[in-house]
C-alpha positions, 0 to 999 in steps of 0.5 A: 328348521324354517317351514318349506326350508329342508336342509340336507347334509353329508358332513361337516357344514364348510360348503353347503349348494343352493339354488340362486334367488330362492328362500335358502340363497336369502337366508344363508346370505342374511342370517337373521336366524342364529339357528341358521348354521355358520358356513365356510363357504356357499354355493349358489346354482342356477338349476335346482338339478346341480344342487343334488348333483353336486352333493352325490359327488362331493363337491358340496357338503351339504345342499338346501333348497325349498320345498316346492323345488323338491316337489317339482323337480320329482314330477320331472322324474316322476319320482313318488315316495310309496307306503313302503317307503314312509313306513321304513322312514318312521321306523328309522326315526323311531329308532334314530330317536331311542338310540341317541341322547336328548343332547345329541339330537338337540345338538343336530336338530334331531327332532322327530320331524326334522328327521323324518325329513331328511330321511326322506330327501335321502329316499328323493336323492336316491331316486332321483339318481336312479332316474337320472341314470336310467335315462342313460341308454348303454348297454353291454354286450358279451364280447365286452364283457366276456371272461375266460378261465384258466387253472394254473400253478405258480412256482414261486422264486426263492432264495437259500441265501446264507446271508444273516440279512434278513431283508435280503430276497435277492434270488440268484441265477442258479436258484432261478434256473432251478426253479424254472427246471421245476415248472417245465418238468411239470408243464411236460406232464401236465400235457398227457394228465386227464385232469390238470388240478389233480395232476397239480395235487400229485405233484405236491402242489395246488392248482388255482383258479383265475377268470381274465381277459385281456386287460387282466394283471391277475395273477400276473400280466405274463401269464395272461397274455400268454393265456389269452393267445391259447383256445379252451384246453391248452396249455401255456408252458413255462411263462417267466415273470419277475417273482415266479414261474408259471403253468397255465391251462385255459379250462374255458373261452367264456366263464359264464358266472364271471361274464354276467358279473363284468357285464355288470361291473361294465354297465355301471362303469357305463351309467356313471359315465353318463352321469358325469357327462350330464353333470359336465353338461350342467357345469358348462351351461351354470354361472356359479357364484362363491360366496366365501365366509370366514370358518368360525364354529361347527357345532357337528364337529366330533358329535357322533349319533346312531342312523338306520339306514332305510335303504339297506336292510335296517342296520344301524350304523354310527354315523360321526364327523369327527376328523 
């Protein structure tokens, strides 16, 4: 590894990111070194921010850029690497280096120092995404995410075919018909039952729990829709689908536990739009050149070594890029 020179990679090296008119765009395009690895392809980028970019949604393999962009790049975001985060760093490459075979390192460049280093892009790279989706300014309300809950009971369609097919489901009309008789005579009772789960068990069935709104196809887009029409305590009927009957009770119009985790879902489906919106930003505004190269020999190929992953935890995983 050159000094001043870090070289970050996800996988197998077809298509590394660096950014134009620096040391790394020079060194990959010459090769002087033959400790520079042979590349499929090689991406060169105006702005030291869609190196980054597009190595966190695979558009690269791999990314490299000198140091000195990293360290201004992360007063831009005011992004710093705390005691907490060198300590779990060393640990990691401690272990990285106990777990894994001289020739394995050597195979990967694993010296102590390399791998602290990489651990420690990996630290930047996930700051500096949080810092890049913590400019978004989205939020989400309970109407958005609100989520209702229902207890219901599926009365699933089933044939009594005398036929030595055993692949043959198909359900006849009378069969359904029998079915259906069977939902409505307990949908009639569980109007005056005080409690429809234990109406369910006296009735020698199982009551399940669902949360839903509108877009729901749990545990069938019929039921839903039909659900979603009633208020708290109502109850649904006989509601036909292709493969079952069901009878639904709306137990409540906003399940709390189930709100706060759409909300959730919500937001981060928010952020990540923002995210893509910006990388759409910096697509348009970057001329990127493509340098393509001939496939010759991945040395990483099939090599499979032991990493502790410093932003969990600390359980070790085997990491390999086999194919």
């Amino acid at each position: 590894m050159y000094h001043g020179l870090f070289f970050l990679w996800k996988d197998v090296l077809t298509i590394t990111a660096v950014q134009s008119t620096t040391k790394p765009e020079s060194i990959f395009l010459n090769r002087t070194d033959e400790r520079i690895p042979k590349l499929g392809n090689l991406i060169i980028l105006g702005h030291r921010e869609l190196i980054y970019t597009f190595l966190g949604k695979g558009y690269v393999d791999a990314v490299a850029a000198h140091e000195e962009s990293v360290v201004q790049y992360m007063k831009d975001y005011d992004v710093k690497i705390t005691k907490a985060d060198k300590k779990a760093i060393d640990d990691a490459a401690e272990e990285f280096d106990k777990a894994n075979s001289q020739k394995k390192k050597d195979k990967v460049s694993g010296s102590e120092e390399n791998v602290k280093r990489v651990m420690t892009l990996m630290v930047i790279e996930q700051k500096m995404r949080s810092a890049i989706v913590a400019e978004a300014n989205v939020n989400v309300t309970d109407e958005e995410a609100v989520q209702k809950h229902m207890q219901y009971v599926e009365f699933d369609y089933t044939t009594s075919s005398d036929s030595s097919d055993s692949s043959d489901t198909t359900v006849s009309d009378d069969e359904k018909k029998q079915v259906k008789e069977k939902a409505a005579a307990f949908a009639e009772g569980a109007k005056t039952a005080e409690d429809f789960a234990s109406y369910a068990t006296e009735q020698g069935t199982e009551a399940k729990d669902a949360t839903f709104d509108s877009d729901s196809v749990s545990p069938s887009k019929e039921v839903v829709k039909a659900a979603d029409k009633l208020g708290e305590g109502e109850l649904t009927g006989v509601v036909e689908s292709d493969t079952a009957c069901y009878v639904a009770k709306v137990t409540s119009l906003n399940d709390e536990a189930a709100t706060e985790t759409k909300k959730q879902s919500l937001l981060t489906e928010k952020q990540d739009k923002y995210y893509k919106k910006v990388l759409k930003k910096w697509k348009k505004e970057e001329k990127i050149t493509v340098h393509k190269g001939t496939w010759n020999k991945i040395d990483f190929t099939r090599l499979s070594v032991k990493a502790k992953d410093t932003s969990t935890t600390g359980t070790s995983t085997d990491s390999s890029s086999g194919n």
